[in-house]
C-alpha positions, 0 to 999 in steps of 0.5 A, spaced: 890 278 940 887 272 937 892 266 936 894 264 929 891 259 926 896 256 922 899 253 930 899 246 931 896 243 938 899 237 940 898 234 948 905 234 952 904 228 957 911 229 959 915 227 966 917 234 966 910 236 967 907 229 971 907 234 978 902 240 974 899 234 971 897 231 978 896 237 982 890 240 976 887 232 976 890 231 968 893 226 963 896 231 959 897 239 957 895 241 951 899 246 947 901 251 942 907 251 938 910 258 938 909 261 930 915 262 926 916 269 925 922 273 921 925 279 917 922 280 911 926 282 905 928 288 901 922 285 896 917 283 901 918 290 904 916 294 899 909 291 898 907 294 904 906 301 904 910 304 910 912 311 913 918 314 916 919 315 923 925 317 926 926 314 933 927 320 938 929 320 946 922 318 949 920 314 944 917 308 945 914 302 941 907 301 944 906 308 943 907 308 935 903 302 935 897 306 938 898 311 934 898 308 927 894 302 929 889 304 935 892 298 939 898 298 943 899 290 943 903 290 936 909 294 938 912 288 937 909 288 930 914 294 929 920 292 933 919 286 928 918 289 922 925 293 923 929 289 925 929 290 932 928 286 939 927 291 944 926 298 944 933 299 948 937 296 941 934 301 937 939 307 937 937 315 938 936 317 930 934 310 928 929 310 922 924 306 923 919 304 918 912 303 920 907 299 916 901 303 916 896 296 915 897 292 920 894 286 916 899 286 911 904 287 916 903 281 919 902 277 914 909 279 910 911 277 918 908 270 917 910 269 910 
């Protein structure tokens, strides 16, 4: 999966990480601010079509993601878009609602 493009590069030369810098020979380390991602409204939602899945024992998100994407790396994008951090606080009888473009689901996620 690519990195977001809206993420800010910045050059940490902090004294936290002088014993990295010195043992790879740099000045600085570069890095990526992390991207801010929330829970879309009821509104936000509903402009992406979606269908019902009823989280069943042996259920898992990486699954549904190959299943509905042909990638299992965005289980993360169904977890997110329900509410859920991992799948062990998802409750047996849960309905996830599972976007069916991805495209649209993640920029509703990046809103």
């Amino acid at each position: 999966m690519a990195r977001p493009t809206n993420s800010r590069i910045f050059r940490n030369s902090s004294k936290y990480y002088a014993p990295l810098r010195k043992s790879r020979g740099l000045k600085a380390i570069v890095q990526y601010t992390t991207p801010t991602l929330y829970n879309p409204t009821p509104l936000e939602r509903s402009r992406v079509a979606t269908t019902q899945h009823l989280w069943a024992y042996g259920d898992r998100l990486y699954k549904l993601a190959y299943q509905y994407y042909g990638d299992q790396r965005f289980w993360w994008v169904i977890a997110w878009y329900n509410g859920y951090p991992t799948e062990a606080s998802i409750p047996t009888g849960a309905t996830l609602w599972i976007p069916l473009n991805i495209e649209k689901a993640l920029n509703v996620l990046r809103a």
